[in-house]
N, C-alpha and C positions, 0 to 999 in steps of 0.2 A: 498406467496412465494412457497407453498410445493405444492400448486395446479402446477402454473409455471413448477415447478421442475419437477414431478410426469407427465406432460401433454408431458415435454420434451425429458421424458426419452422414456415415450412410442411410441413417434414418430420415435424418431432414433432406437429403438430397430425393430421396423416394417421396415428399409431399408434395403436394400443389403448388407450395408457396413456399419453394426452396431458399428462392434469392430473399423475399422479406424474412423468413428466420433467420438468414444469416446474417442481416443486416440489425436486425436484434441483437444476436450475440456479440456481434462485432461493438455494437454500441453499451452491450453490458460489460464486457473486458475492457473497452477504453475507459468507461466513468469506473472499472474493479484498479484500473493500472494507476486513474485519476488519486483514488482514494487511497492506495497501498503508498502512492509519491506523499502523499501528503500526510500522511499517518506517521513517517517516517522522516521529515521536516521535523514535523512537532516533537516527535521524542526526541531526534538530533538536539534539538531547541532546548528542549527542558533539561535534557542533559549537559547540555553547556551552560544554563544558567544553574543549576546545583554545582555543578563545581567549581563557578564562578563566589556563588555563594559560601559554600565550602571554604574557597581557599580566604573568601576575605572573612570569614567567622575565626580563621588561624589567625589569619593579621592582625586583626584586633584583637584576640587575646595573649598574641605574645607580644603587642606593644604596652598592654595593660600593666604587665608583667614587671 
């Protein structure tokens, strides 16, 4: 990964318009870091309501019982 990194950096640093690509990427990793937060809320989320739901589908049917 650090080669990747290190190989990528030095290509955009040798263009004309260093500082606006890195201002790009900088902007595509925060809206990448935006969506990985929030991608992981939502399963957090859904994970808590199935075993919310889970545990009260036991309750009612050992109150049925």
């Amino acid at each position: 990964m650090n080669r990747l990194y290190n190989s990528l950096l030095f290509l955009i640093a040798n263009t004309s318009r260093a500082e606006k690509n890195l201002e790009l990427i900088m902007l595509m990793l925060q809206s990448t870091t935006e969506t990985i937060k929030n991608i992981k809320s939502g399963m957090d989320s859904f994970q808590a309501s199935v075993l919310k739901m889970t545990q009260d589908m036991q309750d009612s049917s050992s109150s049925g019982e």
